[in-house]
N, C-alpha and C positions, 0 to 999 in steps of 0.2 A: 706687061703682065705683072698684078700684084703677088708676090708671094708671101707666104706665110711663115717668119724666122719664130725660132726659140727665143723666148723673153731674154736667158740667160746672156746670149749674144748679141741682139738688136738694142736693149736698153740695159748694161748690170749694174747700174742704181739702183735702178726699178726693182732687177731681181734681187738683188741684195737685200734690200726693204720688204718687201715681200718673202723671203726666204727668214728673217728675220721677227717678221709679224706670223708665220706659221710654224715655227721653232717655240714661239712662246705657248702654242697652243698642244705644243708638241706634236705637227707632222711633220713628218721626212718632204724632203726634196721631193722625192723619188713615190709619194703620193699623191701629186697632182705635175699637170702639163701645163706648164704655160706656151702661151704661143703672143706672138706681134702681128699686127697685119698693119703695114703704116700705110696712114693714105695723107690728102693735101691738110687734112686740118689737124695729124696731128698722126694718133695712132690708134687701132683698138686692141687693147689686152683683152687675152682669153685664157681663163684657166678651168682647166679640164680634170674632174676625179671622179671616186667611187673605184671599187673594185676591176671594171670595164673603162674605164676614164669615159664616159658614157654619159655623166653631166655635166654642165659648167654655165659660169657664168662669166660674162663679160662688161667693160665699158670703155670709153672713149675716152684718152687724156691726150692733153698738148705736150708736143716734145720737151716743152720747161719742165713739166710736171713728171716725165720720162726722168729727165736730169735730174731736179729736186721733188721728190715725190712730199706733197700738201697733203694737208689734211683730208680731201678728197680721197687721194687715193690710198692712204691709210684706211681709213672706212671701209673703202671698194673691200683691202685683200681682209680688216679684220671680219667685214662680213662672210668674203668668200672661205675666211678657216675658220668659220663657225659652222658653218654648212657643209665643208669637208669634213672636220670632225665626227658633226649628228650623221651624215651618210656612214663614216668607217666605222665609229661604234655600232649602228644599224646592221651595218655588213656583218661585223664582229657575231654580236650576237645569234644571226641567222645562220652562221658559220658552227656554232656553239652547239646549235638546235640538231644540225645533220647527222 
């Protein structure tokens, strides 16, 4: 049975680097989930946010890339804390309006 670990414990390169690239953007930790799900080619990261952690997006890297995180998946997490960010100010705001 595959399961599903926390980035933090299955890869912390990975999380580190990532934790890292959404520091710069300034979010917490503690605003998005990451998760690992490893299978034979490698692994798929998921990270999970918004308000509900209710969106997310994922992809597929190889355990080298786990270990030394490339330019790939730099991109992956800068993209993914661009889209965290537009979601928490979105929320922000709607929060504003109540």
């Amino acid at each position: 049975m595959i399961e599903e670990r926390l980035l933090r414990f299955a890869a912390p390169q990975l999380y580190m680097k990532m934790i890292e690239i959404f520091s710069n953007h300034h979010i917490h930790s503690y605003e998005v989930q990451a998760h690992v799900l490893k299978n034979n080619n490698g692994m798929t990261v998921s990270l999970r946010f918004s308000s509900d952690f209710s969106l997310s997006v994922s992809t597929n890297i190889s355990c080298i890339q786990a270990e030394n995180p490339d330019n790939f998946v730099i991109q992956f997490f800068e993209e993914a804390a661009e889209k965290c960010k537009s979601i928490l100010i979105a929320d922000y705001y709607k929060m504003i309006k109540l």
